[in-house]
C-alpha positions as CSV (number, residue, x, y, z in Angstrom):
1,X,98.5,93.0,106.2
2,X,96.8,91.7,109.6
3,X,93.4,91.4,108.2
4,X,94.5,88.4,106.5
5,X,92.5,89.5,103.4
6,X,94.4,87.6,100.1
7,X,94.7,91.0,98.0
8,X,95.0,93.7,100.4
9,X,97.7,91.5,102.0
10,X,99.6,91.0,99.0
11,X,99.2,95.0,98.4
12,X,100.5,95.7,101.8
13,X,102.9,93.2,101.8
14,X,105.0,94.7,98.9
15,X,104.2,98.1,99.8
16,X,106.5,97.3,103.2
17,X,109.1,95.7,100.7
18,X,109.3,98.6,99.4
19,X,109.1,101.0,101.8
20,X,112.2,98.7,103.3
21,X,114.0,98.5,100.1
22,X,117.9,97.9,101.1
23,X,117.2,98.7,104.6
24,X,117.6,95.3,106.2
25,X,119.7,95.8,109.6
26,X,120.1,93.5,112.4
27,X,121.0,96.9,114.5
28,X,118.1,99.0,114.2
29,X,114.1,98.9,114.1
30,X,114.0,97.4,110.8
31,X,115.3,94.1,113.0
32,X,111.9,94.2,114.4
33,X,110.0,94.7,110.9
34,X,111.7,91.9,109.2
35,X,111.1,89.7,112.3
36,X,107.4,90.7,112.0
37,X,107.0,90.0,108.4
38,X,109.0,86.3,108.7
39,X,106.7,85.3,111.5
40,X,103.5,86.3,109.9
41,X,104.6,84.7,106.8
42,X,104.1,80.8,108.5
43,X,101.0,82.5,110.1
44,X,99.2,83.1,107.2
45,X,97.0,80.8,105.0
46,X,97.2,82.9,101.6
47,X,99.5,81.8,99.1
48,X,99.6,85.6,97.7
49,X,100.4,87.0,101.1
50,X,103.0,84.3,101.6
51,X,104.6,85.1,98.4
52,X,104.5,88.8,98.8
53,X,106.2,88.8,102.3
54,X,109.1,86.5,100.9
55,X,109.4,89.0,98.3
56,X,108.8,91.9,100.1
57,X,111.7,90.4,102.6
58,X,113.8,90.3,99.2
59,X,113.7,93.8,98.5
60,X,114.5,94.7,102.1
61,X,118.0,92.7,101.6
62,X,118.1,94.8,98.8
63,X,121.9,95.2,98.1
64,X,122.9,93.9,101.6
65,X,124.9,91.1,100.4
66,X,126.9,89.3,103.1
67,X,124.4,91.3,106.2
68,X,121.3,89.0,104.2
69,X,123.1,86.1,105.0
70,X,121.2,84.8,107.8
71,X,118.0,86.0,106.5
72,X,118.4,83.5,103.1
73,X,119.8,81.0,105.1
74,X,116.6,80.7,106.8
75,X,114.3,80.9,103.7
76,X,116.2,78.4,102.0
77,X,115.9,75.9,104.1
78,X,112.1,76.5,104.4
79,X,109.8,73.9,103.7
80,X,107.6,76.0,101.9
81,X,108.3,76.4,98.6
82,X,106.9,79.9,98.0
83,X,109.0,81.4,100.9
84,X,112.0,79.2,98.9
85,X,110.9,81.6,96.1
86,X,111.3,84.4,98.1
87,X,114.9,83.0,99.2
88,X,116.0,82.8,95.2
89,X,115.1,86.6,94.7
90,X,116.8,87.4,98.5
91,X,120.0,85.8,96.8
92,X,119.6,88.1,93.7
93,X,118.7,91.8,95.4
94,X,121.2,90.8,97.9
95,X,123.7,90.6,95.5
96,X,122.6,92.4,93.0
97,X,124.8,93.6,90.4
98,X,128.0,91.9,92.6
99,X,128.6,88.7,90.1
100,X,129.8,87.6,93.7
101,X,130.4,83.5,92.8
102,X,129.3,82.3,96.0
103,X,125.7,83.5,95.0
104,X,126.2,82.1,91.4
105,X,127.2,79.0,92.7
106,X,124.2,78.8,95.2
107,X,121.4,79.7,92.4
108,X,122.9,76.7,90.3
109,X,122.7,74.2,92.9
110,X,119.3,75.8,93.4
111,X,118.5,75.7,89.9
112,X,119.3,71.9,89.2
113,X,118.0,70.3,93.1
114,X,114.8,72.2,94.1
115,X,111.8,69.6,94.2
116,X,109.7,72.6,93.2
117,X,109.8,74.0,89.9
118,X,108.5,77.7,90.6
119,X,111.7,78.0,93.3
120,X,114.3,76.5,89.9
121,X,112.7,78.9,88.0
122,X,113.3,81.6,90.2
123,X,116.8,80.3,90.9
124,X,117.9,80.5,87.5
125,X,115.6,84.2,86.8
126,X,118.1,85.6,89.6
127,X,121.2,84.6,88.0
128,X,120.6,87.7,85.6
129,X,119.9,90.4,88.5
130,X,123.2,89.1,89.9
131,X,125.2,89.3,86.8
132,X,123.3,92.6,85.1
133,X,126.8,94.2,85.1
134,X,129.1,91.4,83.6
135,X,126.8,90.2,81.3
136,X,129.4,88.4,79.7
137,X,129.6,85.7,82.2
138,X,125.5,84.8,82.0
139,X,125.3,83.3,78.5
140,X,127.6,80.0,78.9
141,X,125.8,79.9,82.9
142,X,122.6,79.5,81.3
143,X,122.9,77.7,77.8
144,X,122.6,74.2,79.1
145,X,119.3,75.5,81.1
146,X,118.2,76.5,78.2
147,X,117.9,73.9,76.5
148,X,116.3,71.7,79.6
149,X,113.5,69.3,79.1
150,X,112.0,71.6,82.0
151,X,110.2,74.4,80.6
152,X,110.6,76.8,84.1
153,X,114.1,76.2,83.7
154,X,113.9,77.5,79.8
155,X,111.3,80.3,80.9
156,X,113.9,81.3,83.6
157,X,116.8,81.0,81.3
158,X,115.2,83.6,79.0
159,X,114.3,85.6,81.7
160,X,117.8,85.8,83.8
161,X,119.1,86.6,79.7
162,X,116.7,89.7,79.2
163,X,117.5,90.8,82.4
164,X,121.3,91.1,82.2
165,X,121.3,91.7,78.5
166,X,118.8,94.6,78.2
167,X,119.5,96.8,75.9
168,X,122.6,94.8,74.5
169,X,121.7,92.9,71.2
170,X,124.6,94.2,69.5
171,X,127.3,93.0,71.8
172,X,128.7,89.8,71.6
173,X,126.5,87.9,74.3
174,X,123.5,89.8,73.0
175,X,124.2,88.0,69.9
176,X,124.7,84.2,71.6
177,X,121.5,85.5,74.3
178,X,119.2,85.7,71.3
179,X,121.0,82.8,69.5
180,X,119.9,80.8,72.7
């Protein structure tokens, strides 16, 4: 990750997401880790090593919910779009599967106010790890984005619907997620 070579920092970068995966704690050594990977993520000059350390900092919040609260607070109000990104998917691993409203809520705002249209895109993509287990509730979230004039917000749309509808054609908002 130090060498500051583009691909085998990208590798290494989502190798450690991994190897972190849901283990974000401001009590123990991961503190230390995460710390690491934020600073060297505004140290860095490769967009793929950026990206992969914002992700790789989402999978670490893996399931942490409220405990990733300070960590996405300080990616979304990044400058840097790509660690933005990153803050979208640490919204949706953090949450993941919780259809908590707070996160919903956040994604939207996200969604419809980002300046960049890789961090909407991602916004609206994480709406369906979030709501994966009430897959009810995603359909009517996402038909307006759907039919956007943006096409990240469609591509997202589809995305966030495959994600929490997997599987599900049959079922009522299979039916309206492929009618969308």
């Amino acid at each position: 990750l130090f060498a500051d070579s583009a691909i085998a920092g990208e590798g290494a970068a989502y190798g450690i997401g991994l190897l972190l995966l849901g283990r974000a704690r401001s009590d123990d050594w991961t503190a230390e880790a995460l710390t690491t990977l934020l600073g060297h993520v505004h140290e860095t000059k490769h967009e793929k090593i950026i990206r992969a350390l914002s992700l790789a900092l989402a999978l670490a919040s893996y399931a942490r919910e409220e405990a990733a609260e300070t960590l996405i607070e300080t990616l979304t109000r990044d400058r840097d779009a790509i660690i933005r990104y990153g803050a979208m998917y640490t919204i949706g691993l953090a949450y993941v599967g919780t259809g908590a409203n707070s996160a919903v809520k956040r994604l939207l705002h996200v969604a419809v106010s980002d300046v960049s249209d890789d961090v909407r895109r991602a916004a609206v993509t994480n709406l369906g790890f979030l709501l994966y287990r009430q897959p009810d509730r995603l359909p009517p979230l996402v038909a307006l984005l759907a039919e956007s004039y943006n096409p990240h917000l469609r591509y997202g749309s589809a995305l966030a619907l495959g994600i929490a509808l997997a599987g599900r054609a049959g079922c009522d908002a299979g039916v309206t997620a492929l009618a969308l």
